[in-house]
C-alpha positions in Angstrom: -27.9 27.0 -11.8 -25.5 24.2 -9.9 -27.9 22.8 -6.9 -27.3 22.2 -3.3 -26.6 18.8 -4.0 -23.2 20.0 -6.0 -22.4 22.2 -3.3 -22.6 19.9 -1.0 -20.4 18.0 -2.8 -18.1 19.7 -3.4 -17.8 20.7 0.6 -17.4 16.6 1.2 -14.3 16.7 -0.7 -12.9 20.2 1.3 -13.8 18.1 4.3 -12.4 15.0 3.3 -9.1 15.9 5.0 -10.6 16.1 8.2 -12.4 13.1 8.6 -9.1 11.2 8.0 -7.2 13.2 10.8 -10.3 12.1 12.7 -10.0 8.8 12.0 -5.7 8.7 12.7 -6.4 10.5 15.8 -8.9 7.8 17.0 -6.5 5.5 16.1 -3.7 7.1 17.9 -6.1 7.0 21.1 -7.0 3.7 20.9 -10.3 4.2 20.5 -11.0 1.3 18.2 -10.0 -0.9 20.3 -11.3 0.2 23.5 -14.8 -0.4 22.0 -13.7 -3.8 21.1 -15.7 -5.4 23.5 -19.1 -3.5 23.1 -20.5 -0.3 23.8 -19.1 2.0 26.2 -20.8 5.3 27.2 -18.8 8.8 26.5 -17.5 8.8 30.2 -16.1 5.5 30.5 -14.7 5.6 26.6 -13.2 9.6 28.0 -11.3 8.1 31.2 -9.9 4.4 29.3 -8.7 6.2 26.2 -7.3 9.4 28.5 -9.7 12.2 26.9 -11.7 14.6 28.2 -15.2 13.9 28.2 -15.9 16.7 25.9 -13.2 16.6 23.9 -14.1 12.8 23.4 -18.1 13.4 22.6 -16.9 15.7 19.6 -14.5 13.2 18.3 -16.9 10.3 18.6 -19.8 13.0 17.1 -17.5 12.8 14.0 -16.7 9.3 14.0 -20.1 8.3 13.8 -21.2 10.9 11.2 -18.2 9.2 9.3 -20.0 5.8 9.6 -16.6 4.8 11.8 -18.6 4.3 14.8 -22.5 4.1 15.6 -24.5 5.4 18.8 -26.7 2.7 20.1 -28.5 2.6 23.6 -25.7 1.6 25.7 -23.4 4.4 24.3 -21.4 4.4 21.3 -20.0 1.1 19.3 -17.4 0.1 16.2 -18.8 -0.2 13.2 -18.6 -3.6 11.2 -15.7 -2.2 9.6 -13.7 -0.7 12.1 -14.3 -3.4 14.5 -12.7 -6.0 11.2 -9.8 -3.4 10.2 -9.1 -1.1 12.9 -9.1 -2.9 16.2 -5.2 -3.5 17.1 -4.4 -7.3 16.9 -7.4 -8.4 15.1 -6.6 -10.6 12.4 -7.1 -7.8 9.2 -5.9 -4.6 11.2 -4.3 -2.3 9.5 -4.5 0.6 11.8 -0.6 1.1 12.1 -0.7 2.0 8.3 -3.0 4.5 8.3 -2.1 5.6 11.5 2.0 5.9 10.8 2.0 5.6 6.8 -0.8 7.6 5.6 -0.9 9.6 8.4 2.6 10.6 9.6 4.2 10.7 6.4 2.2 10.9 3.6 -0.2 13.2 4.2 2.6 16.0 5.3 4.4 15.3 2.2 0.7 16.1 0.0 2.0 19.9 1.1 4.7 19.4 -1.7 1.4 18.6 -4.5 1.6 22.1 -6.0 4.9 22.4 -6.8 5.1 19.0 -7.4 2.5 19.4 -10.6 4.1 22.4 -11.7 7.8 21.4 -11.2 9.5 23.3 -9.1 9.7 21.4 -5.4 12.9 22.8 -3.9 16.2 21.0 -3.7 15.5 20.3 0.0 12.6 18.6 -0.9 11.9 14.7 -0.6 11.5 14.0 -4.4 11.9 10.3 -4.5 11.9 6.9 -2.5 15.3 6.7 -2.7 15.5 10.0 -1.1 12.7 9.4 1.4 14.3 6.5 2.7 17.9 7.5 2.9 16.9 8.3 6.5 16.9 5.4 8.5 13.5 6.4 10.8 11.7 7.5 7.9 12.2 3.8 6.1 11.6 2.0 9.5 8.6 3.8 9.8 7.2 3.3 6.4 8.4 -0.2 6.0 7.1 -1.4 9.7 3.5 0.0 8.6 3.9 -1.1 5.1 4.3 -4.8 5.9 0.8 -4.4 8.5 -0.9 -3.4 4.9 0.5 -5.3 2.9 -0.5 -9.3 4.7 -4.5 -9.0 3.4 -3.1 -8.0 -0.4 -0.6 -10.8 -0.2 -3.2 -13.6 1.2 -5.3 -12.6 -1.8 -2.4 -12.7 -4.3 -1.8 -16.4 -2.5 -5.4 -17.3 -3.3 -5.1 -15.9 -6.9 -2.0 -17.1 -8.8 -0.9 -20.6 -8.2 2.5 -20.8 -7.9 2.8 -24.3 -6.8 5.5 -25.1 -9.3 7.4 -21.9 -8.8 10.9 -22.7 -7.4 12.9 -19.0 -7.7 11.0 -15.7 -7.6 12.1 -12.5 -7.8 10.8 -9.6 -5.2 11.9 -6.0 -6.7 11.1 -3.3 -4.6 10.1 -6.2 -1.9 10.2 -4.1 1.0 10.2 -6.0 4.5 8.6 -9.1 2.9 5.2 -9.4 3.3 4.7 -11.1 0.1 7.2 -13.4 0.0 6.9 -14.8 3.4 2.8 -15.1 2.6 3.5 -16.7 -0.4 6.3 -19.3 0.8 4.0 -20.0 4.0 1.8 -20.9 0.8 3.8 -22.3 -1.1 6.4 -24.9 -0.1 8.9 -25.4 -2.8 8.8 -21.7 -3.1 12.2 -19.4 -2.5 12.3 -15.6 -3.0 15.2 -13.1 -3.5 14.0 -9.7 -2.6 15.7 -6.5 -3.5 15.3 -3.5 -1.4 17.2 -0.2 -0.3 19.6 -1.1 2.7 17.3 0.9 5.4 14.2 -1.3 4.9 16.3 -4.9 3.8 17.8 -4.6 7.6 14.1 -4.5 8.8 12.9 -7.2 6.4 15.1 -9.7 7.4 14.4 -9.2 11.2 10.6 -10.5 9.5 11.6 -13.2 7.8 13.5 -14.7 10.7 10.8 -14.2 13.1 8.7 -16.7 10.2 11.2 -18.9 10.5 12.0 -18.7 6.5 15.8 -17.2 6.6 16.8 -20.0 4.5 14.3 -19.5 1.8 14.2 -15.7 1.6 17.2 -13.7 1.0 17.9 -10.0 0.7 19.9 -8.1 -1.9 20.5 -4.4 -0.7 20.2 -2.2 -3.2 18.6 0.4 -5.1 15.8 -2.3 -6.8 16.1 0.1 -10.3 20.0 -0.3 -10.3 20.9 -3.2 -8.3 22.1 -7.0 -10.1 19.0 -9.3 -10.4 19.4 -12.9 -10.5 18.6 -14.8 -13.6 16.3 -17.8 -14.7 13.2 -16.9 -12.4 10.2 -18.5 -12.7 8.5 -15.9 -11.5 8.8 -11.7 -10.9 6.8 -9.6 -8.6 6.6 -5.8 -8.3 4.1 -4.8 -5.7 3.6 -0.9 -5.6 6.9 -0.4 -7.2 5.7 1.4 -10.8 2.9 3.8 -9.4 6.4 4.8 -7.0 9.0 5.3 -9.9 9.6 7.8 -12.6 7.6 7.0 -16.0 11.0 6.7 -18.1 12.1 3.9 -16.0 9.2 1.8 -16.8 9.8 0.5 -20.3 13.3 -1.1 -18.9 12.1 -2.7 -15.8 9.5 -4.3 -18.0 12.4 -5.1 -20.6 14.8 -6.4 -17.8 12.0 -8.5 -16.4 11.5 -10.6 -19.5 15.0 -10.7 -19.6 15.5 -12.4 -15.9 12.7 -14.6 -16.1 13.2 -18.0 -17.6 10.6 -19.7 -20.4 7.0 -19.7 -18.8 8.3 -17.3 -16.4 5.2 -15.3 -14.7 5.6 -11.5 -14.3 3.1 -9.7 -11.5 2.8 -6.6 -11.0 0.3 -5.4 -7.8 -0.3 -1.7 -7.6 -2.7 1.5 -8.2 -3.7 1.2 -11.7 -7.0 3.1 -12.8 -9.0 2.3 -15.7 -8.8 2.9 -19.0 -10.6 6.2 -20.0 -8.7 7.7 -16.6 -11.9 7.8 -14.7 -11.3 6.4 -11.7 -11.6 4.4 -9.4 -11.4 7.3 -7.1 -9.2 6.0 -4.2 -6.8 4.5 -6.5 -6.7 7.7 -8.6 -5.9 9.9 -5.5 -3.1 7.4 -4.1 -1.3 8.2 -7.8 -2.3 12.0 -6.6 -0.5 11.6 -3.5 3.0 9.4 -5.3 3.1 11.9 -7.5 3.8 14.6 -4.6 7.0 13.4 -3.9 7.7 11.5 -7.3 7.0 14.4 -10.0 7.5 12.4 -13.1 5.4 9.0 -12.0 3.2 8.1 -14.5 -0.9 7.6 -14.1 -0.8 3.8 -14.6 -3.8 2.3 -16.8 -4.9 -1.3 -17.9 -4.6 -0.4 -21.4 -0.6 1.2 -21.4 0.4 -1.6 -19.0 -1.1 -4.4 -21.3 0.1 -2.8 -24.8 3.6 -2.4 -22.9 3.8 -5.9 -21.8 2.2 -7.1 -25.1 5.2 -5.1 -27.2 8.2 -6.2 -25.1 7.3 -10.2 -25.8 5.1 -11.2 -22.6 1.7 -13.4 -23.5 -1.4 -14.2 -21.6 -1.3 -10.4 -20.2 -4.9 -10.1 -18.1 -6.1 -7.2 -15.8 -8.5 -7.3 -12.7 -9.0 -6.1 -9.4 -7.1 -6.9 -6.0 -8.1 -4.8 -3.3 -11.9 -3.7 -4.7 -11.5 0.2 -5.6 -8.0 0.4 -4.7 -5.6 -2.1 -6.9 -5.5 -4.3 -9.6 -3.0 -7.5 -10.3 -1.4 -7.6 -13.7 -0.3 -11.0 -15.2 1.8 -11.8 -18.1 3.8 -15.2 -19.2 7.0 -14.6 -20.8 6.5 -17.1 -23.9 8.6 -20.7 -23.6 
């Protein structure tokens, strides 16, 4: 006989969808950060964030039964973590990509999941990045968001791969450069190339020149799968580029990697990669879910296929471990000298 317990799990998943349109439409509001400086009570939250008070006591009802917010004496407060993450301008806020990214575009594009798995999406549909980002908005959008999420991953990557004697490295699939700037703020000697469709490379270097690093960081525009690399790098990242591409690419970008990287060469790779025996971890296993809605034939990354594919094109030292805790892991590999 299944139990209540398995019921009621089961209805946490069904509901799953909307405690995250609760939590972009706090966002939207500005809810977060109206309770930045403490408590506020439901009527003086309702009039700063433009609600009505009821309409507002049933959001923040959900919010706090999410764990998003808490109800203490004075009225209701941020939690720990939406008070670190969620508030706009604090120093790890990435509210703009849930808010626009996950939000916005991702989660009306999970309508396409069905046929997706089956393989029948519609000519009209978007079936891959290149596709999705032919429209000039749409990559703005994505790309603008993309770089809010992407500064905590690349601080970490800093922390965990020295690349103090790394003159030349290679960003495919680089995006508007949150990487690269991070890691040649880190990294003095350090210059990048970045390859990126024309729609987001136009955004990227608006970034870089704001850091002040437009004569260390240059662009190529360019589909990243078809577009010239440069040669003799000492070093080749891929953040989120393989969980986004078809499987039957993936064997030649790996071979093409250890073929633009000179001797000692390091090759990264930063993305959603679930474990071996394909049991999880759950967040990273539905963000493949979600790729695969609008790229059919991307394939269900695991630490063992990425380390026996490294391993059989020539790289050494391959090693797997987390990046974001639940969410991604960081691949390295040294192409022999």
């Amino acid at each position: 006989m299944p139990t209540l317990t398995e019921a009621e799990d089961i209805s946490d998943i069904a509901f799953a969808y909307i405690g995250s349109k609760a939590l972009f439409a706090a966002i939207e509001f500005g809810l977060f950060t109206a309770l930045a400086g403490g408590p506020k009570d439901v009527d003086t939250l309702a009039a700063e964030i433009g609600l009505p008070r009821e309409r507002c006591h049933t959001l923040m009802t959900a919010l706090t039964a999410l764990g998003l917010t808490v109800a203490e004496a004075e009225g209701f407060a941020n939690s720990p973590a939406a008070e670190a993450f969620l508030v706009e301008g604090s120093k790890y806020d990435f509210s703009d990509y849930l808010r626009l990214q996950v939000g916005q575009q991702m989660y009306p594009l999970m309508d396409q999941i069905e046929p997706a798995l089956k393989g029948t999406l519609p000519e009209d549909a978007t079936d891959s990045y290149a596709t999705w980002f032919s429209d000039p908005e749409e990559a703005r959008r994505y790309s603008e968001s993309q770089h809010a999420g992407s500064i905590g991953p690349a601080r970490s990557l800093a922390k965990r791969v020295d690349l103090s004697k790394t003159k030349r490295l290679l960003d495919v699939g680089g995006g508007t450069g949150a990487m690269a700037i991070t890691l040649c703020e880190a990294f003095p000697d350090l210059t990048a190339t970045i390859i990126d469709f024309p729609n987001v490379a136009v955004l990227g270097e608006a970034y870089v020149a704001e850091a002040g690093l437009s004569d260390r960081i240059h662009y190529t525009h360019g589909n990243a799968l078809t577009s010239d690399w440069p040669t003799q790098q000492d070093a080749v990242l891929m953040s989120y580029l393989f969980s986004g591409v078809p499987d039957h690419f993936h064997d030649g970008m790996i071979a093409r990697v250890f073929d633009h990287l000179a001797p000692n060469g390091q090759f990264l790779i930063h993305d959603f990669i679930v474990d071996t025996d394909h049991t999880g971890p759950k967040n990273t296993a539905l963000w493949q879910l979600q790729h695969t809605a609008f790229t059919p034939e991307a394939r269900s990354l695991d630490d063992a296929w990425l380390t026996e594919a490294l391993t059989k094109a020539g790289f050494a030292d391959v090693t797997v471990g987390a990046m974001i805790p639940g969410m991604t892991k960081l691949v390295t590999a040294r192409k022999p000298a």
